[in-house]
C-alpha positions in Angstrom: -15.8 38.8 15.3 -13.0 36.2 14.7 -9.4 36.5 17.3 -7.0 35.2 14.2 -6.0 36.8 11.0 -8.1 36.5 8.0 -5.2 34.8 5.7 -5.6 30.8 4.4 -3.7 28.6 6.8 -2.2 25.8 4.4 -0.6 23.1 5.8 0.9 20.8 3.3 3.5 17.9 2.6 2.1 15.6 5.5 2.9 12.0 5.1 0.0 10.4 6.8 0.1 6.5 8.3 -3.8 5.5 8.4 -4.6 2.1 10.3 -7.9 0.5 9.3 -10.0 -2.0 10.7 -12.7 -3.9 8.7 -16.0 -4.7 10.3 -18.1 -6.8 7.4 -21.5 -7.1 6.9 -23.6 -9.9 7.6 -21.9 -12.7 5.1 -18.7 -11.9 5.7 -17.9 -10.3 2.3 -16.2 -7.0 2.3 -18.1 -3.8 0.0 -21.3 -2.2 0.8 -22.3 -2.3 4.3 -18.9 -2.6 5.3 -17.8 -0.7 8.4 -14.3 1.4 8.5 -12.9 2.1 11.5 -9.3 3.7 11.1 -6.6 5.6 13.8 -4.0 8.0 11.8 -0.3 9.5 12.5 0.3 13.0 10.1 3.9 13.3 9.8 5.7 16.4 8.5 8.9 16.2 5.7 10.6 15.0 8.8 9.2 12.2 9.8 7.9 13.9 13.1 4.4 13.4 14.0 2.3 17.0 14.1 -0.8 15.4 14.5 -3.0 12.2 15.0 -6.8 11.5 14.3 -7.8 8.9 16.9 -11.0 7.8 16.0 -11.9 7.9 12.6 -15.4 6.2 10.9 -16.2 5.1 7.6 -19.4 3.4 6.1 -19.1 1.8 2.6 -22.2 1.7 -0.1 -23.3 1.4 -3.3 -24.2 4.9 -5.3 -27.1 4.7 -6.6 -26.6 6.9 -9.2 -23.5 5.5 -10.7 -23.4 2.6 -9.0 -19.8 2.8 -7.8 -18.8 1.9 -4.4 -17.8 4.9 -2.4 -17.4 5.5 1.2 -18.3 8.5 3.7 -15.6 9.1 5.6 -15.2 11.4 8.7 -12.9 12.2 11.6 -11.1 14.7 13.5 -7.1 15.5 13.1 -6.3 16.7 16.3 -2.8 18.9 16.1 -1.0 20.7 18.8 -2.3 24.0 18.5 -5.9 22.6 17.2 -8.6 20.3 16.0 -10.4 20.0 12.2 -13.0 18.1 11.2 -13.2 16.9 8.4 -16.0 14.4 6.1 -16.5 13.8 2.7 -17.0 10.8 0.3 -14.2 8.5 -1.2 -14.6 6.5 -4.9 -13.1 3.5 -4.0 -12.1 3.0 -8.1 -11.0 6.5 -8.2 -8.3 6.3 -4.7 -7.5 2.8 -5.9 -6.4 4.8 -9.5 -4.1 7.5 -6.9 -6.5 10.0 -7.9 -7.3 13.1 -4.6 -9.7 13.1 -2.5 -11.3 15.9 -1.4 -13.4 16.4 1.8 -14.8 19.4 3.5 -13.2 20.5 6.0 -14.1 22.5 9.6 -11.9 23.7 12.7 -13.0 23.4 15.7 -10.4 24.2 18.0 -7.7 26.3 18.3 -6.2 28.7 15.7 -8.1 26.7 13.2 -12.1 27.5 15.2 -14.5 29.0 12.7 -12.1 28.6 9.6 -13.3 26.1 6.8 -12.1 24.4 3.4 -10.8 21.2 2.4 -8.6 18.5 3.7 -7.0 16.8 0.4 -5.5 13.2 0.2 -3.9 11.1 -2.0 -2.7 7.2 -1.9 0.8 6.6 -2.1 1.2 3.3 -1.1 0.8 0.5 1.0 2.7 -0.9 4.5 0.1 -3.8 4.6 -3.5 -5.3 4.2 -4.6 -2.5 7.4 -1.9 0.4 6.8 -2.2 2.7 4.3 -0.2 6.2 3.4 -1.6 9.0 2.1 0.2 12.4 1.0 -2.6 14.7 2.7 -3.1 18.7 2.7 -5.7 21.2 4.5 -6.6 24.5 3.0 -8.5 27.1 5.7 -10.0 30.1 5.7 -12.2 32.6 7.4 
């Protein structure tokens, strides 16, 4: 039996800073077999930081089925009053185009334990080579 109310927690409007280091494959040449590492602040309208997702991962490929080069993307948003998981693949054409993104998305602490649904982002531009921002949003339920 769940402790928390049974409506959709929706958190939305987050500007969100995400810091990414490159780790190439064998060749040097960055696309399939590249290695994402990335650290992210989520800011609200303010400009105040609610949350931060310290260690995320990402592992570029080629789809075999369409051959277009996506990347599966995970990592854990870690706010005051709770955590969420959250994985899912990115089209690399598609993002590039400013089209969402949409990955699954789990809590696993705090008021957001047990609830699940998606974590949404968007680009909307770029600081430089490693910093991109994202307009992101998280839709939870029971």
């Amino acid at each position: 039996m769940s402790d928390h109310a049974t409506e959709e927690i929706v958190i939305s409007d987050i500007k969100e800073v995400s810091h990414v280091t490159m780790h190439l494959p064998e060749g040097g040449k960055e696309g399939p077999g590249t290695v994402v590492t990335f650290h992210a602040e989520l800011l609200d309208s303010e400009g105040a930081q609610i949350a931060k997702t310290p260690d995320g991962f990402g592992l570029v490929y080629l789809d075999p089925n369409d051959k277009r080069v996506k990347e599966q993307v995970s990592g854990t948003d870690e706010f005051a009053d709770g955590s969420i998981y959250y994985t899912g693949v990115v089209d690399i054409q598609s993002i590039i185009a400013g089209e969402p993104q949409v990955f699954r998305a789990f809590g696993v602490s705090g008021r957001y334990r047990g609830r699940s649904g998606t974590r949404s982002i968007t680009v909307v531009g770029r600081e430089d080579a490693t910093t991109t921002v994202f307009t992101t949003h998280f839709s939870l339920k029971d």
